[in-house]
C-alpha positions as CSV (number, residue, x, y, z in Angstrom):
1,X,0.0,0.0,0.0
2,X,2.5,1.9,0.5
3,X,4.2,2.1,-2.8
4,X,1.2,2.5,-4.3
5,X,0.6,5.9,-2.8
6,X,4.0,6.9,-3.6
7,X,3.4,6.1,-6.9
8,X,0.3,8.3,-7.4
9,X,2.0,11.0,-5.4
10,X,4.7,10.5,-8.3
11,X,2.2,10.2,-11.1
12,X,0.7,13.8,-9.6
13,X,4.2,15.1,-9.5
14,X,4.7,14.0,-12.9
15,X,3.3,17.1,-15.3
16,X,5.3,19.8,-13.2
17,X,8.6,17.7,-12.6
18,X,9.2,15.2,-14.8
19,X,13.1,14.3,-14.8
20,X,12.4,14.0,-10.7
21,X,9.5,12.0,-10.4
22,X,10.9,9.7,-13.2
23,X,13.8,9.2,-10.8
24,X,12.4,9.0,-7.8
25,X,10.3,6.4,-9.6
26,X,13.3,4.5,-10.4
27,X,14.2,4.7,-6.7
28,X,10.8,3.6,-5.5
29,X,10.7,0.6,-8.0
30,X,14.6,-0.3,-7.1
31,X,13.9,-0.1,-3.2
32,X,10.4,-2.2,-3.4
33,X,11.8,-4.9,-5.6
34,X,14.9,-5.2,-3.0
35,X,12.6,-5.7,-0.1
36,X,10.2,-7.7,-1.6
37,X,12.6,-10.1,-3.1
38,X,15.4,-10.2,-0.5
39,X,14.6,-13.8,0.3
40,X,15.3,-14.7,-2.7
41,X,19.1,-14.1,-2.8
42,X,20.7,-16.7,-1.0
43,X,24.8,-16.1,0.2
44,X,27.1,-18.0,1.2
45,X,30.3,-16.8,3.3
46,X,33.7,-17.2,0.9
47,X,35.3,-18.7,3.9
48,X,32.7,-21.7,3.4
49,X,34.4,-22.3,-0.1
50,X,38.3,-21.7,1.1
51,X,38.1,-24.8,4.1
52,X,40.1,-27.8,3.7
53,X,38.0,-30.8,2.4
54,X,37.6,-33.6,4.9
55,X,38.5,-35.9,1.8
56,X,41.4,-34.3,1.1
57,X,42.3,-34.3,4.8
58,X,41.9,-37.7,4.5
59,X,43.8,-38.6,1.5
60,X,46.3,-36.2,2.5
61,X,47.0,-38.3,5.9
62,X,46.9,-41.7,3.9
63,X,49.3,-40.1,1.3
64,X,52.2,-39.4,4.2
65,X,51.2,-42.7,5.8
66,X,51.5,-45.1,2.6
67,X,52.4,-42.8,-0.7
68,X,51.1,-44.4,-3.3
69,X,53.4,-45.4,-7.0
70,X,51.9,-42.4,-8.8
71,X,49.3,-39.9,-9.4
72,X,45.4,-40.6,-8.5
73,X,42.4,-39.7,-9.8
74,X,39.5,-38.6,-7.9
75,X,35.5,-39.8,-9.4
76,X,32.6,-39.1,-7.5
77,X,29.2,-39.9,-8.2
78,X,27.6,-36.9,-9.7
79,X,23.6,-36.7,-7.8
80,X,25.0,-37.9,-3.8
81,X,23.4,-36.4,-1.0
82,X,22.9,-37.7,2.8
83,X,19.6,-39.7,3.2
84,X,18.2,-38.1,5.8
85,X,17.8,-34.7,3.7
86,X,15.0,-36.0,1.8
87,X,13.5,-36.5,5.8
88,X,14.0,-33.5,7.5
89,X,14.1,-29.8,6.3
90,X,16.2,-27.2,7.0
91,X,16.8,-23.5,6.9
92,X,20.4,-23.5,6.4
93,X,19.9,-26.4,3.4
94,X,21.7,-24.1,0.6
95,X,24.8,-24.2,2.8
96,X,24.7,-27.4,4.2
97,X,24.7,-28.5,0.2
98,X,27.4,-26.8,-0.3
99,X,29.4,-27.9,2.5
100,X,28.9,-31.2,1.7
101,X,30.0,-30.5,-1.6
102,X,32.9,-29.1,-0.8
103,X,33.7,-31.9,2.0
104,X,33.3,-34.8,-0.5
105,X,35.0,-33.1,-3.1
106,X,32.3,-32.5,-6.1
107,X,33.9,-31.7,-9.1
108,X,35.9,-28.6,-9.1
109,X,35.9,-28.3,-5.2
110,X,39.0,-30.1,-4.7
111,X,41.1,-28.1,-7.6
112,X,42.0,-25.7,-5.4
113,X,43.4,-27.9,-3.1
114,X,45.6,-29.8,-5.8
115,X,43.4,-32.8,-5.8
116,X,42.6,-34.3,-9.7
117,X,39.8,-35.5,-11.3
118,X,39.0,-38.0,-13.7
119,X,37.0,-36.1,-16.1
120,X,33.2,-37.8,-16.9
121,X,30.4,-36.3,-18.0
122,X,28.2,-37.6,-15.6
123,X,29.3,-34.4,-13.7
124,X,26.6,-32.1,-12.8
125,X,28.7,-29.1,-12.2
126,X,30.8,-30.0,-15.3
127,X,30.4,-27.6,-17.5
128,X,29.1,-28.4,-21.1
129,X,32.7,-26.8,-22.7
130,X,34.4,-30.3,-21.3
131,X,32.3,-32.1,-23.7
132,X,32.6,-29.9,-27.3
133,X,36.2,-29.7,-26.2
134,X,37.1,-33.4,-25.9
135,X,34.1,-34.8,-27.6
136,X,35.9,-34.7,-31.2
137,X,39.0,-36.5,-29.3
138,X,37.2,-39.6,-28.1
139,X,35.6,-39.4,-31.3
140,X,38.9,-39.7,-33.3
141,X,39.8,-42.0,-30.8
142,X,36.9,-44.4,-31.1
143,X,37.7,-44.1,-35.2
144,X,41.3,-45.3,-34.6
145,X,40.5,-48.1,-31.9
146,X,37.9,-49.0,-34.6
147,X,40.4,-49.3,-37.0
148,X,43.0,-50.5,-35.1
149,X,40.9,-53.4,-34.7
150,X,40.1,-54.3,-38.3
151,X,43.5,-54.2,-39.0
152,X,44.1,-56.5,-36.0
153,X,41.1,-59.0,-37.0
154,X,42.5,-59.1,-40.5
155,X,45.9,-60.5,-39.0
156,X,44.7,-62.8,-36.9
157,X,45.0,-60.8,-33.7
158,X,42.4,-60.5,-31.2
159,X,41.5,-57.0,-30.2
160,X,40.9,-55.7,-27.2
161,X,38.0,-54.4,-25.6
162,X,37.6,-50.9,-24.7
């Protein structure tokens, strides 16, 4: 209700002062729109996205305890959440997601702490450039294994299975 009387004060202001009830107009339309959609925008602290991974904690202490022969590869399943979310609300749910995100290293979480991924496009947070960028390389790829194994058949060899 408010605004709305604003608005016909502004309308009535309009015919002696246009270029100041157009921006007070502006002002009234920025301000209501802020309020009334301020629920909508949901933050999350930056010092949520900069803590160390309990994963990569975790690695980290099996990787000084036993090192392993040579570099790993980190695959996660792209859609895992706890159980119990689809049981209980919450308020804070935006940030818990992304804590738990962050703790069991979705895709691109883990980057910052040197961790590597094996690249799938099962990913939801993968972004579609992964796939036009390396989508013509397994495609040549495929065509040479392809090939590879006609040759292969017509010397008598068996092929393998990729």
């Amino acid at each position: 209700m408010v605004t709305l009387g604003i608005s016909l004060v502004l309308v009535g202001c309009s015919r002696r002062y246009p270029a100041q009830a157009g921006l007070a107009a502006l002002c009234l339309v920025t301000i209501d729109l802020t309020l009334a959609n301020a629920g909508l925008v949901i933050t999350i602290p930056q010092t949520d996205f900069e803590q160390m991974p309990e994963v990569v904690q975790a690695i980290r202490a099996a990787e000084r305890a036993n090192p392993s022969p040579g570099p790993f590869r980190i695959h996660r399943l792209a859609s895992w959440v706890p159980v119990g979310w689809s049981e209980a609300g919450s308020t804070q749910r935006l940030r818990d997601l992304v804590d738990w995100e962050i703790d069991t290293l979705q895709p691109r979480f883990g980057v910052v702490h040197g961790m590597s991924y094996l690249l799938s496009d099962e990913s939801e947070t993968g972004g579609a450039d992964y796939g036009r960028v390396f989508q013509r390389l397994l495609t040549d790829l495929h065509q040479i294994i392809t090939r590879l194994g006609v040759v292969l058949v017509w010397l008598g060899v068996a092929p393998c299975r990729v």
